[in-house]
ZADO-1210 file (C-alpha; in nm, 4 decimals, padded with zeros to 6 digits):
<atoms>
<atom x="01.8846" y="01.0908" z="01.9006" code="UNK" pos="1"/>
<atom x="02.1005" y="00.9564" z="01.6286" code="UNK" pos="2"/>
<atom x="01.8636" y="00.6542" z="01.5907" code="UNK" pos="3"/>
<atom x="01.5641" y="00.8416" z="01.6089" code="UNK" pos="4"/>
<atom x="01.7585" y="01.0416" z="01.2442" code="UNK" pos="5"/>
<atom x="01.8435" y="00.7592" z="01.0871" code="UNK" pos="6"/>
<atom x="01.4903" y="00.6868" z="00.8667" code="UNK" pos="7"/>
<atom x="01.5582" y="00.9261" z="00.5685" code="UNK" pos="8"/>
<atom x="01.2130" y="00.9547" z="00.3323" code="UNK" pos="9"/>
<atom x="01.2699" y="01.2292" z="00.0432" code="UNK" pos="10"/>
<atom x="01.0375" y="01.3090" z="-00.2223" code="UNK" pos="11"/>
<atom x="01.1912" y="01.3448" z="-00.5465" code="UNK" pos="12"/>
<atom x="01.0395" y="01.5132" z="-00.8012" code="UNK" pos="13"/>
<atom x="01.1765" y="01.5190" z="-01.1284" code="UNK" pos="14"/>
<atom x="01.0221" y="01.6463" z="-01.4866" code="UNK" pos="15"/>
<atom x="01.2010" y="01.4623" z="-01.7614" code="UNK" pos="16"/>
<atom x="01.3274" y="01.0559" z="-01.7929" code="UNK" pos="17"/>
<atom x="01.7023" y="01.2387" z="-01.8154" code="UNK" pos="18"/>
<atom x="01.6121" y="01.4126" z="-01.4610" code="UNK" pos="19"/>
<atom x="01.4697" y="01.0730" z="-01.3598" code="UNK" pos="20"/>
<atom x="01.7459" y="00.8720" z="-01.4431" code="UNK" pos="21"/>
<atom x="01.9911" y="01.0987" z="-01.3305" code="UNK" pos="22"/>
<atom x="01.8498" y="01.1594" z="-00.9831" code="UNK" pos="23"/>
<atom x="01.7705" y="00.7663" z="-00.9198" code="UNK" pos="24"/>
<atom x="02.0891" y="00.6734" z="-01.1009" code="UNK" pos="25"/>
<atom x="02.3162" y="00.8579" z="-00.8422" code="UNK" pos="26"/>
<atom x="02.1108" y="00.6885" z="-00.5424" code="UNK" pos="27"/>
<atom x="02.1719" y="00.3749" z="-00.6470" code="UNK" pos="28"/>
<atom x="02.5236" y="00.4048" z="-00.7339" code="UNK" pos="29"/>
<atom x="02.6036" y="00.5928" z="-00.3746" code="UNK" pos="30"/>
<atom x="02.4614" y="00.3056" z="-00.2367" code="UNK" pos="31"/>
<atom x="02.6639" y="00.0463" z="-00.4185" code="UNK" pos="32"/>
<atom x="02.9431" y="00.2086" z="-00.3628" code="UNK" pos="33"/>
<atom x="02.9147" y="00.2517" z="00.0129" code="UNK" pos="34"/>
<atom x="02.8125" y="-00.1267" z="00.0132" code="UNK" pos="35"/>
<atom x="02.4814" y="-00.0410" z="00.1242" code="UNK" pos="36"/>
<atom x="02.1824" y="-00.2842" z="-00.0190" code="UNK" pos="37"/>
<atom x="01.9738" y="-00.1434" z="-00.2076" code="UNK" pos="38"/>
<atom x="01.6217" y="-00.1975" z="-00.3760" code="UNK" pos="39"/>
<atom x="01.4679" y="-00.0505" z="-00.6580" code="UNK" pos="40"/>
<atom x="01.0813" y="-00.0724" z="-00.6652" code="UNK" pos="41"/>
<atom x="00.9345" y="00.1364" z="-00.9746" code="UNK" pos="42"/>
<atom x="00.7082" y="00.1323" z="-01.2369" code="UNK" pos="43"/>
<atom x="00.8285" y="-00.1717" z="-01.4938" code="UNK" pos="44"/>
<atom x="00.9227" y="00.0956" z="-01.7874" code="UNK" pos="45"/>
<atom x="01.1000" y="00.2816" z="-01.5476" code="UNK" pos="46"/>
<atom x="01.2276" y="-00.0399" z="-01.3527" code="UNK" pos="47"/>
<atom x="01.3793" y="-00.1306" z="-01.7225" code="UNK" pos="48"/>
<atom x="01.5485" y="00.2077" z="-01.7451" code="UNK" pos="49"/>
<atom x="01.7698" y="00.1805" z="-01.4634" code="UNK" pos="50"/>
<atom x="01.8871" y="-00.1466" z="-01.4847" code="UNK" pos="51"/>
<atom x="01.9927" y="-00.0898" z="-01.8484" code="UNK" pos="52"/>
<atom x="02.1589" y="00.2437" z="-01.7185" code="UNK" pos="53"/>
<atom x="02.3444" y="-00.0012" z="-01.4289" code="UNK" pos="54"/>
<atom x="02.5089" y="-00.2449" z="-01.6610" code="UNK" pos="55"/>
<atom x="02.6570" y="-00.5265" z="-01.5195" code="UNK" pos="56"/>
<atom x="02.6411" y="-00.3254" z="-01.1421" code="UNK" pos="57"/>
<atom x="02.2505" y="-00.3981" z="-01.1767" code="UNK" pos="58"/>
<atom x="02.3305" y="-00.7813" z="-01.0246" code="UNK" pos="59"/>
<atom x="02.4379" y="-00.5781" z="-00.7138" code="UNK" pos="60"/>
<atom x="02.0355" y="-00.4246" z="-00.7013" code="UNK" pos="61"/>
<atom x="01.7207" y="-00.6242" z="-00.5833" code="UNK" pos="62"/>
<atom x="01.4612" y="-00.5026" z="-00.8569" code="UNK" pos="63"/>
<atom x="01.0900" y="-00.5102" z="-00.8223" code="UNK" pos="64"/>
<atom x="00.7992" y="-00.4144" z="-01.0504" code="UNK" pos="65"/>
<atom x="00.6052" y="-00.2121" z="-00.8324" code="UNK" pos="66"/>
<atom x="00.2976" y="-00.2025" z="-01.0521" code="UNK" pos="67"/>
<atom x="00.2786" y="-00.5908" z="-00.9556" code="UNK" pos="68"/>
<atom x="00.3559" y="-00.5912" z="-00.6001" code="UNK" pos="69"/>
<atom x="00.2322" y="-00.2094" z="-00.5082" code="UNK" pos="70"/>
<atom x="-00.0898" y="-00.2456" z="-00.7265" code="UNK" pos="71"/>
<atom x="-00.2549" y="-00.2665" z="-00.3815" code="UNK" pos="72"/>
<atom x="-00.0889" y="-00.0105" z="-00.1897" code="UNK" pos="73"/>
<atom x="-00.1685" y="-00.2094" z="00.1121" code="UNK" pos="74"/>
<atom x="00.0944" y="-00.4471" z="00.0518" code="UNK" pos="75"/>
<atom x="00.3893" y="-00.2183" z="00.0011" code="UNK" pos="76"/>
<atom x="00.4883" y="-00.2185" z="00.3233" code="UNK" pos="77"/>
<atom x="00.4965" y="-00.5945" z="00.3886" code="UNK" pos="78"/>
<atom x="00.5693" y="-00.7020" z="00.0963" code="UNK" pos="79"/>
<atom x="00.7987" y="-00.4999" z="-00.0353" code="UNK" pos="80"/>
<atom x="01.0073" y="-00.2389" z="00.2051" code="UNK" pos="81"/>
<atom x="00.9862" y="-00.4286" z="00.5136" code="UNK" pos="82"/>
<atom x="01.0530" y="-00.7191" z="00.3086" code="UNK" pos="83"/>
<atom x="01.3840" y="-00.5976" z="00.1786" code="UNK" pos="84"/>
<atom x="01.5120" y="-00.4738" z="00.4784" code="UNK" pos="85"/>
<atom x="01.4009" y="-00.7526" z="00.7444" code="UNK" pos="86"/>
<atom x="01.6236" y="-00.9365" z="00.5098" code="UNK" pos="87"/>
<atom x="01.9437" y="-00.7504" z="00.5178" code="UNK" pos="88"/>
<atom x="02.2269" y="-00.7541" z="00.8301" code="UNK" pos="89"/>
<atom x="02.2332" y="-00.4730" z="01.0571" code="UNK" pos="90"/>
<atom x="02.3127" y="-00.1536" z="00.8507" code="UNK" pos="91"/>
<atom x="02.2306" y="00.1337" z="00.6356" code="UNK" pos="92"/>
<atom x="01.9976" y="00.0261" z="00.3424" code="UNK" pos="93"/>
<atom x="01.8096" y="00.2132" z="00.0650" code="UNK" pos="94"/>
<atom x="01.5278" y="00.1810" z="-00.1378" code="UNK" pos="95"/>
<atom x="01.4238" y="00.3808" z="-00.4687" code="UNK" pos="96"/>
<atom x="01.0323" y="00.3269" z="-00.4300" code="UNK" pos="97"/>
<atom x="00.7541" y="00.5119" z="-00.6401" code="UNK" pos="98"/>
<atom x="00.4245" y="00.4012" z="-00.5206" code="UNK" pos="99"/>
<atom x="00.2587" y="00.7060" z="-00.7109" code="UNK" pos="100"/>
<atom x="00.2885" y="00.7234" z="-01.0782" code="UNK" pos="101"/>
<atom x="00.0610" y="00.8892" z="-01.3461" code="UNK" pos="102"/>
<atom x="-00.2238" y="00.6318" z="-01.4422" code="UNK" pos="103"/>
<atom x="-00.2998" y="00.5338" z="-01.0559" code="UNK" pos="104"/>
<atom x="-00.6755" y="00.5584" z="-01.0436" code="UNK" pos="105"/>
<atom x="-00.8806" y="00.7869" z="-00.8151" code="UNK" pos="106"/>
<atom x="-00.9948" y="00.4378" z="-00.6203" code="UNK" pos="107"/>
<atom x="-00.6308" y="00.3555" z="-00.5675" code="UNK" pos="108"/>
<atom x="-00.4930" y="00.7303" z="-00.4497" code="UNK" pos="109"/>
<atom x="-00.6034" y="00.7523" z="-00.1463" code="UNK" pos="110"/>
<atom x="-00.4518" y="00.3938" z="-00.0391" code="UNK" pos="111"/>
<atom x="-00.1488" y="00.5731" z="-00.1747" code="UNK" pos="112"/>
<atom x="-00.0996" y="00.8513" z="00.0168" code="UNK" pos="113"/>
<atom x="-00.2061" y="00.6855" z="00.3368" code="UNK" pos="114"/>
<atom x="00.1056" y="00.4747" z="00.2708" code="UNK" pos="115"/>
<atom x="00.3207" y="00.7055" z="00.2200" code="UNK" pos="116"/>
<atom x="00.1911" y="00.8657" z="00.5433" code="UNK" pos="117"/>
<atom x="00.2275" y="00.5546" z="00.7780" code="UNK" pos="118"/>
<atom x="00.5998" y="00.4723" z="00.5753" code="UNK" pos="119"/>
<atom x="00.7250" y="00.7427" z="00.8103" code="UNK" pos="120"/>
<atom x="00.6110" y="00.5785" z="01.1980" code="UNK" pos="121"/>
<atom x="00.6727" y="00.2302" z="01.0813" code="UNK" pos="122"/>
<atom x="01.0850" y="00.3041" z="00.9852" code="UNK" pos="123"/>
<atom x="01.1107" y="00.5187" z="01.2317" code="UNK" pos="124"/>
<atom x="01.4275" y="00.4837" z="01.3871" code="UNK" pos="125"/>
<atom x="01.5670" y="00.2502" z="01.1229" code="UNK" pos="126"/>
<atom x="01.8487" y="00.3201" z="00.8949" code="UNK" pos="127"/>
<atom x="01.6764" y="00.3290" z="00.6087" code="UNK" pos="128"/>
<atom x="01.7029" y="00.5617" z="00.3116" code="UNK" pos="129"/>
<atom x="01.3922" y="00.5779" z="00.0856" code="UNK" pos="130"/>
<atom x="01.3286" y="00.8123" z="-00.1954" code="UNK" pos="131"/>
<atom x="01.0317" y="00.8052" z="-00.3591" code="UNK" pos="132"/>
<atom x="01.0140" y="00.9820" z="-00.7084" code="UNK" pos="133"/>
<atom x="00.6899" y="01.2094" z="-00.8254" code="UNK" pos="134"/>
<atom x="00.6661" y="01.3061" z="-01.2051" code="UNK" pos="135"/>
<atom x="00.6117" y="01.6464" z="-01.1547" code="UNK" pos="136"/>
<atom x="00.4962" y="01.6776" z="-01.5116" code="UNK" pos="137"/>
<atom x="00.2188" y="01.4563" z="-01.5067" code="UNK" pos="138"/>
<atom x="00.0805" y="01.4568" z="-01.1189" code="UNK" pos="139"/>
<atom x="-00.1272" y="01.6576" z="-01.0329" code="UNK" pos="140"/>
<atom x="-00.0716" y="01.9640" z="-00.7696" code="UNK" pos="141"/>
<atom x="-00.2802" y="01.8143" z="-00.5316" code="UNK" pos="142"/>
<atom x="-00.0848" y="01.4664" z="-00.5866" code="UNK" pos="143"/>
<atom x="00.2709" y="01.6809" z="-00.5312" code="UNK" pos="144"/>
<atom x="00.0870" y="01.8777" z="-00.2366" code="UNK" pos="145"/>
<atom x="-00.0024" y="01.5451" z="-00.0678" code="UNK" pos="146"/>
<atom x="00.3459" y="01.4337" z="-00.1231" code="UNK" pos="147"/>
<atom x="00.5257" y="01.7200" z="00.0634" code="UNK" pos="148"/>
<atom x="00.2537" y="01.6568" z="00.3304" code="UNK" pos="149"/>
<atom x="00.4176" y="01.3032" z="00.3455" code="UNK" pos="150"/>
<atom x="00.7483" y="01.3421" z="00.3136" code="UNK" pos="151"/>
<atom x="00.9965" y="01.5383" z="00.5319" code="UNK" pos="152"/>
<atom x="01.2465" y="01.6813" z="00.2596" code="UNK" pos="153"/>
<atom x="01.1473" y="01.7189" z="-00.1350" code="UNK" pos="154"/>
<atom x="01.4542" y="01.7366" z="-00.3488" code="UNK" pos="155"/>
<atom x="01.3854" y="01.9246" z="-00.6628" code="UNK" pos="156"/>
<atom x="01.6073" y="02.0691" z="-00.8946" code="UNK" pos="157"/>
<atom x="01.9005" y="01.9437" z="-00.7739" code="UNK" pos="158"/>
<atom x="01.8229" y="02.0880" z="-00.4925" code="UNK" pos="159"/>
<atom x="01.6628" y="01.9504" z="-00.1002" code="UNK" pos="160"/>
<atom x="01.4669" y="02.1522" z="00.0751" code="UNK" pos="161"/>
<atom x="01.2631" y="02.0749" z="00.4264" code="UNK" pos="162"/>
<atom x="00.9035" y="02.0724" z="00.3707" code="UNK" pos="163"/>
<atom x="00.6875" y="02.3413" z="00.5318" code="UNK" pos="164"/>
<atom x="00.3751" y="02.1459" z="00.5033" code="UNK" pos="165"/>
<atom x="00.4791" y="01.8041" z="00.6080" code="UNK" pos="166"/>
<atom x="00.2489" y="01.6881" z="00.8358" code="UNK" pos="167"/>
<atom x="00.1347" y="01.2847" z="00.7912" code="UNK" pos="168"/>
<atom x="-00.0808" y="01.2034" z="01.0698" code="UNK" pos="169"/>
<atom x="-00.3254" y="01.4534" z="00.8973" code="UNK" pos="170"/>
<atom x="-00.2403" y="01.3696" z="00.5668" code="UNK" pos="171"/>
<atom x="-00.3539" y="01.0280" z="00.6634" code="UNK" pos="172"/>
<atom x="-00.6684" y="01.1108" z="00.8437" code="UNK" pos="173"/>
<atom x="-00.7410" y="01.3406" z="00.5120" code="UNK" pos="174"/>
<atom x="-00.8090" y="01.0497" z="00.3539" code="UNK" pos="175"/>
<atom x="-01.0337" y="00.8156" z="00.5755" code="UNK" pos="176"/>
<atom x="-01.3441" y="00.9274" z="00.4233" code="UNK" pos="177"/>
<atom x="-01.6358" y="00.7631" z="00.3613" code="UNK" pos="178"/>
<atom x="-01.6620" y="00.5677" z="00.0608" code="UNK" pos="179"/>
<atom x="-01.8773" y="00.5926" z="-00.2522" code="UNK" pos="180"/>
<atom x="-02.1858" y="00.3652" z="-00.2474" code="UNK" pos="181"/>
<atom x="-02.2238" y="00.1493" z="-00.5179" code="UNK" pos="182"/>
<atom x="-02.5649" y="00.1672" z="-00.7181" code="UNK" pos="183"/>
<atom x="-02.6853" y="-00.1496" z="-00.6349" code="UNK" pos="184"/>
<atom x="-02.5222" y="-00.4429" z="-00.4032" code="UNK" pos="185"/>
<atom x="-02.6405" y="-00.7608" z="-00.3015" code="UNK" pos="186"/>
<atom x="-02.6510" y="-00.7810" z="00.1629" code="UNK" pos="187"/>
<atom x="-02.6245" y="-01.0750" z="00.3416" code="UNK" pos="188"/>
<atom x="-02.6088" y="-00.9585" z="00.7383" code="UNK" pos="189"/>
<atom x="-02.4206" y="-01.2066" z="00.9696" code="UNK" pos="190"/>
<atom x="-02.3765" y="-01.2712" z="01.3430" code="UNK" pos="191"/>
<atom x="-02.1235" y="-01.5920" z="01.4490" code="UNK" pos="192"/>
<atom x="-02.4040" y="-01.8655" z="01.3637" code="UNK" pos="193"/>
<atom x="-02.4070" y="-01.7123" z="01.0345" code="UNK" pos="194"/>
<atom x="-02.0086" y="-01.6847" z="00.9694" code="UNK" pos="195"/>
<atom x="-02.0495" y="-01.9996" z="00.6966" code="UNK" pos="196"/>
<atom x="-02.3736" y="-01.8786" z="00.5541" code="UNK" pos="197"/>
<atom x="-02.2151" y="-01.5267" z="00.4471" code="UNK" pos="198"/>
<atom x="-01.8835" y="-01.6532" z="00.2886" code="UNK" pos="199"/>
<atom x="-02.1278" y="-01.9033" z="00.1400" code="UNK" pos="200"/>
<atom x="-02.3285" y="-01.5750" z="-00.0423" code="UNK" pos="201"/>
<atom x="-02.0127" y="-01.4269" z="-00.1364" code="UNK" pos="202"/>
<atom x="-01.8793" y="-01.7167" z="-00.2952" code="UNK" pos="203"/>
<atom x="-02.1841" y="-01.7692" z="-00.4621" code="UNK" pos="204"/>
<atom x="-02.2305" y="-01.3830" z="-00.5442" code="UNK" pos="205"/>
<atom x="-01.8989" y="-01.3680" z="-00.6863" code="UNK" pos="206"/>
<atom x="-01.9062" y="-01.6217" z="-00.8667" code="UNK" pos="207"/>
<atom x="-02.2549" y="-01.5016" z="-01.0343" code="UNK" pos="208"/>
<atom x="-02.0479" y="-01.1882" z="-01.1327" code="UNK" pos="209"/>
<atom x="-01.7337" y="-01.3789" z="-01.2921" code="UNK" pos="210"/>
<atom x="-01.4590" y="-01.4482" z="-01.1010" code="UNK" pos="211"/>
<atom x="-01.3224" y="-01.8074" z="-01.0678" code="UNK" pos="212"/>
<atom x="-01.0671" y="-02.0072" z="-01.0194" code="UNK" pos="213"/>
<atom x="-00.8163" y="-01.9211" z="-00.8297" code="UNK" pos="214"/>
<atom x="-00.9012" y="-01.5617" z="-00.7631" code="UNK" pos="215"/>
<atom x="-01.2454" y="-01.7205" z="-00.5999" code="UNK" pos="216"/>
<atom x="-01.0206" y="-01.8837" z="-00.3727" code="UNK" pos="217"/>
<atom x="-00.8690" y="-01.5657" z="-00.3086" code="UNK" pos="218"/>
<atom x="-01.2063" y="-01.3802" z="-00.2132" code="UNK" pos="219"/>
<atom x="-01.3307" y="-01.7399" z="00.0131" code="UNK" pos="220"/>
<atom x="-01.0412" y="-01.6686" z="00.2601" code="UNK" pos="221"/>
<atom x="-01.0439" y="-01.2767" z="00.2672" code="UNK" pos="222"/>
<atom x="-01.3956" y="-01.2621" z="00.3364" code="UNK" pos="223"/>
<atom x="-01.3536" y="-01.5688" z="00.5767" code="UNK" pos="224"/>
<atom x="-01.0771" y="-01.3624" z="00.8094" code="UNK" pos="225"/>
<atom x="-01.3105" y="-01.0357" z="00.7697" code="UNK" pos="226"/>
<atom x="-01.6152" y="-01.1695" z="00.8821" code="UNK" pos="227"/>
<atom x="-01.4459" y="-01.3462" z="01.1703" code="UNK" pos="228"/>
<atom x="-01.2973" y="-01.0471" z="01.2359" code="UNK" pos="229"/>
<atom x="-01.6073" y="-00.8726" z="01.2994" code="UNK" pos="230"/>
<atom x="-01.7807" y="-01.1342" z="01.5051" code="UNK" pos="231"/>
<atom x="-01.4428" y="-01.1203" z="01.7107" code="UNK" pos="232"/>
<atom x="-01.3672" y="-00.7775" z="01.7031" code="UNK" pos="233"/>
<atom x="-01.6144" y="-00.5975" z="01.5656" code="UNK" pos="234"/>
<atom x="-01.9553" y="-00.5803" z="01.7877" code="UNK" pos="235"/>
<atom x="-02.0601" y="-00.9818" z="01.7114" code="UNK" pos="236"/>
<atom x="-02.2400" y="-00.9035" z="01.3790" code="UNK" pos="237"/>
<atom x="-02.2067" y="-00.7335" z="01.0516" code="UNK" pos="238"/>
<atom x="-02.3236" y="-00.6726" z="00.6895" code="UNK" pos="239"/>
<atom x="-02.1335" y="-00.8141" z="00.3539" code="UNK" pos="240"/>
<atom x="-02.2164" y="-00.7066" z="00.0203" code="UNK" pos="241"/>
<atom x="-02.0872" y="-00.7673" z="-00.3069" code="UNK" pos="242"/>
<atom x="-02.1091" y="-00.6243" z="-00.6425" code="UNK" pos="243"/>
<atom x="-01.8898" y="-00.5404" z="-00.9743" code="UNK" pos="244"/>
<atom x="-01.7539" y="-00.2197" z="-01.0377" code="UNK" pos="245"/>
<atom x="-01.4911" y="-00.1250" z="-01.3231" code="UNK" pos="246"/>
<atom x="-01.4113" y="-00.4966" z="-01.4087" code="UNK" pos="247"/>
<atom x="-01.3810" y="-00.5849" z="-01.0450" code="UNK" pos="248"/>
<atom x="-01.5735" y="-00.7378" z="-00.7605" code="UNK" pos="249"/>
<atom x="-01.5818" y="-00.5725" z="-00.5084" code="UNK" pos="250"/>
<atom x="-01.6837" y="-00.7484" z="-00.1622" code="UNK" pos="251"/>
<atom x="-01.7149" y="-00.5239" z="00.1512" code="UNK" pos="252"/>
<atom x="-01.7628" y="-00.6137" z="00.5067" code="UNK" pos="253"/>
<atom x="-01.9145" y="-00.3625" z="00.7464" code="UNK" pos="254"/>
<atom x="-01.9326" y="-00.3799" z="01.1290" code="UNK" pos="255"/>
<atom x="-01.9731" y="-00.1654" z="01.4288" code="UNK" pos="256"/>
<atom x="-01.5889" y="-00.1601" z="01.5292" code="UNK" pos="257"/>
<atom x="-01.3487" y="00.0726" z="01.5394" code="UNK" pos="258"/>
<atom x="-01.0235" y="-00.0108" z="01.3381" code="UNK" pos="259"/>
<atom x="-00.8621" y="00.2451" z="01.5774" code="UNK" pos="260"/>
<atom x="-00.4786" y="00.1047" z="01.4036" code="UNK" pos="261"/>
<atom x="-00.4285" y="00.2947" z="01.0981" code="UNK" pos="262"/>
<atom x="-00.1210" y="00.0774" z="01.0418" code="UNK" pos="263"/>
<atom x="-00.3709" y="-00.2675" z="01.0578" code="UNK" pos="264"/>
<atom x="-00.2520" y="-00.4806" z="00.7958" code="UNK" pos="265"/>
<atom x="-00.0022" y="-00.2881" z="00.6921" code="UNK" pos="266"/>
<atom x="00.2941" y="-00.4327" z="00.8957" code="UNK" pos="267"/>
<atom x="00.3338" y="-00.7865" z="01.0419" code="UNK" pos="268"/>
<atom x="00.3116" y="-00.8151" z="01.4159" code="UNK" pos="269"/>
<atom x="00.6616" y="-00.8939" z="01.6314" code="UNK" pos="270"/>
<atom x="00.7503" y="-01.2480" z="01.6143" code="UNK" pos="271"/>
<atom x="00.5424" y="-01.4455" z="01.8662" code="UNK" pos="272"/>
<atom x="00.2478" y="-01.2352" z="01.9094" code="UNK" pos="273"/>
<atom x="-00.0658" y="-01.4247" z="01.8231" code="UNK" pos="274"/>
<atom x="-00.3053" y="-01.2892" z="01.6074" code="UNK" pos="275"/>
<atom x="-00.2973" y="-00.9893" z="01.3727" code="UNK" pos="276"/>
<atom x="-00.1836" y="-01.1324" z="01.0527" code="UNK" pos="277"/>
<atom x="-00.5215" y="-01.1726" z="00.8926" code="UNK" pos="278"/>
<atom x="-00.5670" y="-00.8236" z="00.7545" code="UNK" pos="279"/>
<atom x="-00.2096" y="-00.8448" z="00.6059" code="UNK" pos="280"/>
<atom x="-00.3207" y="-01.1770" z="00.4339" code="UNK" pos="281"/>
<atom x="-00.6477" y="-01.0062" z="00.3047" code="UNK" pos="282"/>
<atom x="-00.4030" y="-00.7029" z="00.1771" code="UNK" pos="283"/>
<atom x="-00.1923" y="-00.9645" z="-00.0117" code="UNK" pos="284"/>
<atom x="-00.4607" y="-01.1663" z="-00.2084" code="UNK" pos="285"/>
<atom x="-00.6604" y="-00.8532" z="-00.2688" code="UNK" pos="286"/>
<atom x="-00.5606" y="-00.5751" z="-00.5650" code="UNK" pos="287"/>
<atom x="-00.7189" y="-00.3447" z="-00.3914" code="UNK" pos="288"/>
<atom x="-00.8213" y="-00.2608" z="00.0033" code="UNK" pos="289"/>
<atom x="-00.9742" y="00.0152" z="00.1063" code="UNK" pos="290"/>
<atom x="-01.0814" y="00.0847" z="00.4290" code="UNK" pos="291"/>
<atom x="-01.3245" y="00.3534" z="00.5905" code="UNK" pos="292"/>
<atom x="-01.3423" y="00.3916" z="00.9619" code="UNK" pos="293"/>
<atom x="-01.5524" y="00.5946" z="01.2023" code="UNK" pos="294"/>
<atom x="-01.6859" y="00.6493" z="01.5676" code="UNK" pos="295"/>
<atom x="-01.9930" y="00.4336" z="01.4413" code="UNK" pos="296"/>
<atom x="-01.8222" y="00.1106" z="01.2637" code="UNK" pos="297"/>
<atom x="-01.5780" y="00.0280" z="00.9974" code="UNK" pos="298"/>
<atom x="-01.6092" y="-00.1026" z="00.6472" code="UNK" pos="299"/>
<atom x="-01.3308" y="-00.2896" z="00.4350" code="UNK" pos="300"/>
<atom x="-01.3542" y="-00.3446" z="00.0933" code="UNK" pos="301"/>
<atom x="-01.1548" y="-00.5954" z="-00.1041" code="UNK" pos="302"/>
<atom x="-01.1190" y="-00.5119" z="-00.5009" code="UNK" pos="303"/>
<atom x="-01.0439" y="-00.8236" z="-00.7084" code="UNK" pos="304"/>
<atom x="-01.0411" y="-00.7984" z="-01.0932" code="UNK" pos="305"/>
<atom x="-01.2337" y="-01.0444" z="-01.2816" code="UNK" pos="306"/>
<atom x="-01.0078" y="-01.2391" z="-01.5804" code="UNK" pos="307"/>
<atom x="-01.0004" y="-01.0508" z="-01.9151" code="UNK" pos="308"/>
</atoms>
């Protein structure tokens, strides 16, 4: 039963930088003290504020900008948490990590919550501390709703309290809805004789629409894994489309699967099992993923933002 305890995920909501710093400030510092490991993953301003407050204990802290490596939600997991603690000895470990901050758009939320959802089932069991501050200023009720749906215990005030309405499974599910279609988007459909002609088109479609270089690259071997992945996986055949949208391409692959694993792509598979790493790669190269799935199929879309 002890085991089963030892994942700790509290929301902390705090209204000021002073309540901020002083909340984070004391995690950290507990931590150190105990000669835990710990990671900070914030916002850079905020990242900036606590290892100025830390002084020379901030060599002791593993900092990341989480606006950089959490800009796709997707990757959080992965890349960052999982990251931090696959690397540490057996132990308890904490992480400050705010994945939500004011200025996330509406295309990214959703992503958001549905991490902070699965967080809970993937460290279950591990001892792992992670609070996750909310500015409870600037979010939104429905963003601090969502987050006591997410997360077990909200401290507030200086005070912790058990959330009534957690509940994650259904905060996740809240948010598989069906996305917005875009006004106009150019189709290529695609069965397995076809796999080269459609990354072909969305090269070439990309391309049209700006984006180069490297970040082309990027899109080739996304949309290369996807549409395998449907001709594998996914009913032998499937649509991909591509258009801009808010100073991003956005490339989409539809099929008549069922991504039935909510957690696809968001965790790596155990050590020699073949297979299921693709998605994660698509997460990483990606700024954005968003996925929709239903009884009828499942569509992925990959955001990448075009060069300024």
């Amino acid at each position: 039963m002890a085991a089963a305890r030892a994942f700790s995920h509290p929301a902390f909501f705090y209204r000021d930088e002073a309540e901020y710093l002083d909340g984070t400030l004391a995690f950290v510092l507990e931590g150190l003290a105990a000669g835990e490991p710990v990671a900070v993953a914030v916002p850079a301003h905020r990242l900036a504020l606590i290892h100025n407050a830390l002084g020379p204990l901030a060599d002791g802290v593993h900092f990341t900008d989480m606006t950089t490596a959490g800009r796709n939600p997707g990757r959080i997991i992965p890349g960052v948490l999982a990251a931090f603690v696959d690397a540490q000895a057996a132990g308890p470990v904490r992480i400050v990590g705010e994945p939500v901050w004011p200025g996330r758009s509406p295309l990214e939320y959703p992503a958001c919550v549905q991490h902070e959802a699965l967080v809970n089932s993937v460290f279950d069991g591990r001892t792992l501390t992670l609070l996750c501050p909310y500015d409870a200023t600037a979010l939104t009720p429905q963003v601090l709703g969502d987050a006591c749906a997410t997360h077990p215990v909200v401290i507030e005030g200086g005070r912790r309290r058990h959330s009534a309405h957690y509940a994650p499974e259904l905060a996740a599910a809240s948010y598989n809805l069906p996305l917005v279609e875009p006004r106009y988007a150019a189709a290529f459909p695609f069965d397995d004789e076809r796999l080269r002609d459609a990354r072909q088109f969305a090269i070439r479609m990309a391309g049209g629409l700006g984006l180069a270089g490297s970040r082309l690259d990027d899109l080739a071997l996304a949309v290369a894994e996807l549409t395998t992945n449907s001709v594998l996986h996914g009913g032998g055949s499937g649509t991909i489309r591509v258009w801009t949208e808010d100073g991003q391409v956005v490339c989409e692959i539809r099929d008549g699967g069922r991504l039935a694993d909510p957690l696809a792509g968001r965790r790596m598979p155990p050590a020699g099992r073949p297979g299921g790493r693709g998605l994660v790669m698509v997460h990483q190269l990606a700024d954005l993923v968003r996925i929709h799935t239903a009884a009828d199929g499942t569509a992925i879309r990959c955001y990448l933002a075009l060069a300024l």
